[in-house]
N, C-alpha and C positions, 0 to 999 in steps of 0.2 A: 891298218889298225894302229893307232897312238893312242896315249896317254894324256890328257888334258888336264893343267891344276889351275880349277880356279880360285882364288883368293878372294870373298867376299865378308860384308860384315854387315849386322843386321843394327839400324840406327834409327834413332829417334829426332823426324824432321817435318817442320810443319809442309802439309801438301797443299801449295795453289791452287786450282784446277784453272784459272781464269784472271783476266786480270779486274774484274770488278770485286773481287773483293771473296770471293767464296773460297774458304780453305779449310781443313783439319786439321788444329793445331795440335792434334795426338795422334800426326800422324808417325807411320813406322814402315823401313822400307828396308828393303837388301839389295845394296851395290856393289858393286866392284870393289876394292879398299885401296885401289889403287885411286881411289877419287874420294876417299874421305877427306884430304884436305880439302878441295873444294867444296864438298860442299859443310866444309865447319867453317869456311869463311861466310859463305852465303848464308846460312844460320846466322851467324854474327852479322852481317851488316842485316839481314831483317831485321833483328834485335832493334839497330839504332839506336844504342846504347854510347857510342863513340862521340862525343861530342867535344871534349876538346882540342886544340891544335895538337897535340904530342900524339894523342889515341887518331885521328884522321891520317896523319902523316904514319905511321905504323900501319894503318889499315891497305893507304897507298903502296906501302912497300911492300907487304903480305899479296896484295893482287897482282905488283908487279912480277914478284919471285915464283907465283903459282903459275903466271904465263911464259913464264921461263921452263920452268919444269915439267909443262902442258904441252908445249909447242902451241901455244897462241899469241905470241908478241908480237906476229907478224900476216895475225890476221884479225882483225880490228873486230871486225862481224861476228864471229864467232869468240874473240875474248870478250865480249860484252852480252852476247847469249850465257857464255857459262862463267863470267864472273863478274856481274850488274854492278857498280860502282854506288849504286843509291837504294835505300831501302824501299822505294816505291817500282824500283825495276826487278830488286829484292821478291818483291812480291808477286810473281807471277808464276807461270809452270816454268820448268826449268829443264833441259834436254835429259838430265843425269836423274830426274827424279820421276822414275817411270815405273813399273812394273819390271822388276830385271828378266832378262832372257838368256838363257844358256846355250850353248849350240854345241855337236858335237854331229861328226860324220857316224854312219852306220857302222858298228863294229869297237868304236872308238872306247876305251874307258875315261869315265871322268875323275877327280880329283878334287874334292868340294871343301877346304877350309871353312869353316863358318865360325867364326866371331861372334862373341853377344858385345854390344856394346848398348844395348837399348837403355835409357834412362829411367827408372824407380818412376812406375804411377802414384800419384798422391793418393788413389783408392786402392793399387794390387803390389806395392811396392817393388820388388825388384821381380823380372818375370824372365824365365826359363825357355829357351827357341830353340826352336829344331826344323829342320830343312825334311820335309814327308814329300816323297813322288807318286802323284796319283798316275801310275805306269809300270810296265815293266823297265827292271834293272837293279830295284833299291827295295827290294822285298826284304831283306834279313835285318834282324832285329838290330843288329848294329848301324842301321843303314835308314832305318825310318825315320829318325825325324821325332820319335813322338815316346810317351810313357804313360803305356797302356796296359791295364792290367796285372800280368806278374811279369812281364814282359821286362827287362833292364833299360833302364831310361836311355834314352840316344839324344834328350837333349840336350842344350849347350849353358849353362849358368852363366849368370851376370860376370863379367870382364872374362869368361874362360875363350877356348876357341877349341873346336873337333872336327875331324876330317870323316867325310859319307864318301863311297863311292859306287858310282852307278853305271851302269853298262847298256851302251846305247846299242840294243836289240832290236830296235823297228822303226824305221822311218816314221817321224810324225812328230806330231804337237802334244806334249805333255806337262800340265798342270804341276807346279810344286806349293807347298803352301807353309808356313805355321804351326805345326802339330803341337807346339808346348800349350796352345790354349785352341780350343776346337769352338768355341763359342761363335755363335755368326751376329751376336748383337754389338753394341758401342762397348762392352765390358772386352770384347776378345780384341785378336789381335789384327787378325785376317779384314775384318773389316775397315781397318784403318792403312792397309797398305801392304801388310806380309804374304805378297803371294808375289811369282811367277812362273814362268812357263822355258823347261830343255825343248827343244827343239831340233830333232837329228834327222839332217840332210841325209842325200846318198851318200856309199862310200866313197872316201876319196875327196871330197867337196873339198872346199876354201873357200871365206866367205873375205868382201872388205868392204870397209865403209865406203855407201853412195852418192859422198858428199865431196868426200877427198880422195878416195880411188885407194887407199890405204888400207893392205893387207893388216884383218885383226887378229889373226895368228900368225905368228913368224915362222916361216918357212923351216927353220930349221928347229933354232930353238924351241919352237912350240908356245912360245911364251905367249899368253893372252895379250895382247895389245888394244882391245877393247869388245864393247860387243852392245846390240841394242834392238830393237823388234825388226829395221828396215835395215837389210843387209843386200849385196850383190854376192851371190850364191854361184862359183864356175866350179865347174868340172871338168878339170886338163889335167893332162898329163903329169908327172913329178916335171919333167922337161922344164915345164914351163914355168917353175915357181922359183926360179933363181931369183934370188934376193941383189936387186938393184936395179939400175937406170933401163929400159927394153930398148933394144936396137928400133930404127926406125920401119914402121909397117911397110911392106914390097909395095911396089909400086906395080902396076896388074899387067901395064904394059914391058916392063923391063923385066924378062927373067935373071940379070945377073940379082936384082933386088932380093932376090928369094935367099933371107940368109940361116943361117945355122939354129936362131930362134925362131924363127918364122919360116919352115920349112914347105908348108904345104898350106898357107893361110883359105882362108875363102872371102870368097865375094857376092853379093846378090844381083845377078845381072838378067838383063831382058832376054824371052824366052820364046817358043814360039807354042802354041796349044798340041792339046792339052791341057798344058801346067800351068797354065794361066801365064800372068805379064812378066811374074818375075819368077827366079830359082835361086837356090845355094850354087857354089860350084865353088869349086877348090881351083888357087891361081895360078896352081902348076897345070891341071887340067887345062882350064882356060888357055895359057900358055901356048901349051902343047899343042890342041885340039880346040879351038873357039866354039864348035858346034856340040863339044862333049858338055854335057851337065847331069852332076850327081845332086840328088837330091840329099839334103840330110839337114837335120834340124836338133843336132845335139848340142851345141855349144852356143845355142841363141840364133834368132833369125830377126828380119825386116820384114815389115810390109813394104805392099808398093810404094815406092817413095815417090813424092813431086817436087817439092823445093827442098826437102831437109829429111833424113830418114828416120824411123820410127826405131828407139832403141827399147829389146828387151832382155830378158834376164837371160845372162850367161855372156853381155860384150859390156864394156864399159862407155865411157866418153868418149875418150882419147883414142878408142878404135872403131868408132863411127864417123866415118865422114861421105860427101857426094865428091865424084870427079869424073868430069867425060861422062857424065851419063851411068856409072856405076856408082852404086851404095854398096860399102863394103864394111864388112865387120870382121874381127879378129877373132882366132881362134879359142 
């Protein structure tokens, strides 16, 4: 059971959905805040307002310092996905402007800052947010989201910021939304963008992105390091969450390979019926005993593999590979 803080802020950002041209220029979303700078540059060069040499050259160095402080300077692909240099690449959906997702293990309490930064409607002028969970965790009146009745307001007023906390009681998928304006037309708020969705894994979980294999909570600190709908979701032990470089995977033939992190790895290797082609087996088994195989499919498994193995949830990249005839996955 931890404690999770996350630090979000609710902002006023036109939504793409495509790149021919279809967007919501009233749109409203709630991110992470740790990515407001990026996206008030991308706001700004949509604008394309910048046009002469002193404002370009400023614009340049503002994308260069946010790929410094992003870790993207050194990956060209992806600084250009989250910081478009032209207001025509400006215009398209953008990774960071999604529906935000919260994640939290079974058990876990969360820790919600929420920020109003939304900008003044020229019809509803300045508007009042609040974070409402349609679920259990966030029932108490301090904790809704919303000002209802005689009920004490729990929203957030223009530039303030308040903390909700909620208590992830059930595994599953749970709706958050907007409660400072309940309206489902162009007048409210939800319809232009204020909503998403906590999401609580089993206990114990850790989730990291499955792009770059980077844990979004840090292992010790807890600190958010990011978060978004498509996550790789493992379930190990504490053992395994030691923060830095992994020893390299055992090698199935060499028992000295089996080391202090990689104690008991497994592997998917051919089998005889029964069980069909293939099974799990653990590489100290195999070791030991070539004919012994345990079955188990808690930490991710393979299908039968032919030229290349089929990765699923619970192993990464970088612990899939073929060799000799074995597909082996890490723990």
């Amino acid at each position: 059971m931890t404690t999770l803080r996350y630090d979000i802020t609710a902002i006023s950002m036109p939504l793409w959905f495509n790149t021919y041209g279809d967007h919501d220029h009233n749109g409203k979303i709630f991110i992470l805040s740790k990515y407001k700078d990026i996206l008030a540059y991308v706001k700004r060069v949509q604008a394309n307002k910048d046009h002469t040499a002193e404002q370009q050259q400023d614009l340049a160095e503002q994308r260069e310092s946010l790929a410094r402080t992003h870790g993207l300077e050194h990956d060209p692909l992806r600084k250009e996905e989250w910081l478009p240099a032209t207001a025509a690449a400006a215009k398209r959906p953008h990774p960071l402007i999604v529906p935000l997702v919260l994640r939290g293990a079974l058990g876990d309490t969360l820790e919600i800052h929420l920020e109003n930064e939304l900008e003044p409607d020229e019809e509803h002028g300045p508007r009042h947010v609040g974070l409402h969970l349609i679920g259990p965790g966030g029932e108490s009146a301090a904790n809704d989201g919303s000002h209802v009745g005689a009920n004490p307001s729990s929203l957030v007023p223009p530039g303030e910021q308040r903390q909700y906390t909620w208590h992830a009681l059930h595994e599953g998928v749970f709706v958050f939304h907007d409660a400072g304006d309940f309206r489902g037309t162009e007048a409210g708020t939800n319809a232009h963008g204020l909503f998403g969705a906590l999401v609580v894994e089993p206990a114990g979980s850790r989730w990291s992105d499955p792009e770059t294999g980077d844990d979004l909570i840090h292992p010790f600190s807890k600190e958010i390091l990011g978060t978004g709908l498509y996550v790789d979701v493992h379930q190990r032990h504490s053992a395994d969450l030691e923060w830095g470089a992994k020893a390299p995977f055992p090698d199935p033939f060499n028992p000295d390979s089996l080391t202090q992190e990689y104690p008991d790895a497994w592997v998917t290797t051919p089998t005889s019926p029964p069980f069909g082609a293939w099974c799990r087996c653990r590489i100290g088994n195999l070791l030991r005993n070539p004919r012994r195989c345990d079955l188990d499919s808690r930490f991710g498994w393979l299908e039968k593999s032919t030229k290349s193995p089929t990765r699923h949830p619970g192993t990464s990249p970088a612990q899939v590979w073929q060799e000799d005839g074995l597909s082996m996955v890490g723990r």
